[in-house]
C-alpha positions in Angstrom: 0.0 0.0 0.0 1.2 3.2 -0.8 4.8 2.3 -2.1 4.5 3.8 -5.4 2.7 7.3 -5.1 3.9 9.5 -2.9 0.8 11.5 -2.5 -0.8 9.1 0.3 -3.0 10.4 3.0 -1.3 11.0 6.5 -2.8 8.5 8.8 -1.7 7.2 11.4 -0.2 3.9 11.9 1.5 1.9 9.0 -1.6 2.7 6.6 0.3 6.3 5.5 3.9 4.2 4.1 5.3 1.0 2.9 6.5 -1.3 5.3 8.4 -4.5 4.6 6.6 -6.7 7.6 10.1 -6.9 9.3 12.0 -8.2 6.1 15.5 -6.2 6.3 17.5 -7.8 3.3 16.5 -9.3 -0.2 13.1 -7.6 -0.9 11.7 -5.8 -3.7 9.0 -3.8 -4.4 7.1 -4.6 -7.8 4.3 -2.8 -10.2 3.1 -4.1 -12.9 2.1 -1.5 -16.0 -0.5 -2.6 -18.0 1.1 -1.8 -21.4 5.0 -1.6 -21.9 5.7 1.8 -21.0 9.8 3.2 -21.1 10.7 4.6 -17.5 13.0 7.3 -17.8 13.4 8.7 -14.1 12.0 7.6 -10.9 11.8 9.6 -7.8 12.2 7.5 -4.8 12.5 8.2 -0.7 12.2 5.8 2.2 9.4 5.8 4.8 8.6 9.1 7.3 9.8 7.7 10.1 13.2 8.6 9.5 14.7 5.2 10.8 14.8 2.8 7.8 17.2 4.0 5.6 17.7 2.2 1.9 21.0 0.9 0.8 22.7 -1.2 -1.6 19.6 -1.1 -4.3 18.9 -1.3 -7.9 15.5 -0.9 -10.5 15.2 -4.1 -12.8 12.6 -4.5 -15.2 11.0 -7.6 -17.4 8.6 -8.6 -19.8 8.1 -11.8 -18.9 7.7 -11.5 -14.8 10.4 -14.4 -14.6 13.7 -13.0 -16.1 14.3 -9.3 -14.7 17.2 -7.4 -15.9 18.9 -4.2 -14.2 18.7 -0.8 -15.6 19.7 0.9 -13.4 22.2 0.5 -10.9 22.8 3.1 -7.9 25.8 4.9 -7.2 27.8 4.0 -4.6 27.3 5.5 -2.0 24.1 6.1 -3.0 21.2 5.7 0.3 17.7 6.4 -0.1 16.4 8.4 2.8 13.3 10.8 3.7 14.5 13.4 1.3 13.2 12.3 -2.3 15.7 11.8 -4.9 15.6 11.9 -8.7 17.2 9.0 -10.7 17.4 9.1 -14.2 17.3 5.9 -15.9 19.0 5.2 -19.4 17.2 2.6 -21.5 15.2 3.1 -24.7 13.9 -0.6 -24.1 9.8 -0.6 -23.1 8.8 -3.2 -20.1 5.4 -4.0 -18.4 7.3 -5.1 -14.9 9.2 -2.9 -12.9 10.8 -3.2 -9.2 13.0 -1.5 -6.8 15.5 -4.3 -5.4 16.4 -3.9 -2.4 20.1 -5.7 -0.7 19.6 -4.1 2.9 17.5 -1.7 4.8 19.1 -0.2 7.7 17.7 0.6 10.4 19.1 3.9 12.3 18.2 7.6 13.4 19.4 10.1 10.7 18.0 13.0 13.0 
């Protein structure tokens, strides 16, 4: 719920964010477009809370839902925090399955 638009409604509890139900390493977050669309940029932050902090990640995309390749690849060091960040992302190749693969979430106090 609310992973991919960043214009949810402030509740509160975990119904206003993403939340990984405790998983720290090895995730990914996945739409599925229903036409194969080119993503050029994708502007990405981490949840409100300020204590999970995004590293070591990468977007991969597919056609098939089985065989995902990366396009893009973050910079090292390159952590995905409150603030939202731009990422542009360099293919001319159109996919209907898109995800932000996660290595580790991190949990710590950036305040």
């Amino acid at each position: 719920m609310n992973v991919f638009n960043g214009f949810y409604d402030r509740v509160s509890g975990s119904g206003g964010e993403w939340a990984t139900d405790g998983e720290t390493n090895n995730f990914y977050l996945q739409i599925q477009c229903p036409e194969f669309v080119r993503v050029w940029r994708v502007a990405l932050r981490c949840r409100d809370s300020n204590t999970q902090i995004i590293y070591n990640w990468n977007i991969q995309s597919s056609t098939d839902r089985a065989n995902f390749s990366i396009i893009f690849n973050a910079p090292n060091p390159t952590y995905l925090g409150i603030t939202l960040q731009y990422f542009l992302i360099e293919t001319s190749e159109k996919y209907n399955y898109y995800r932000l693969f996660v290595w580790r979430l991190k949990k710590e106090n950036l305040a």
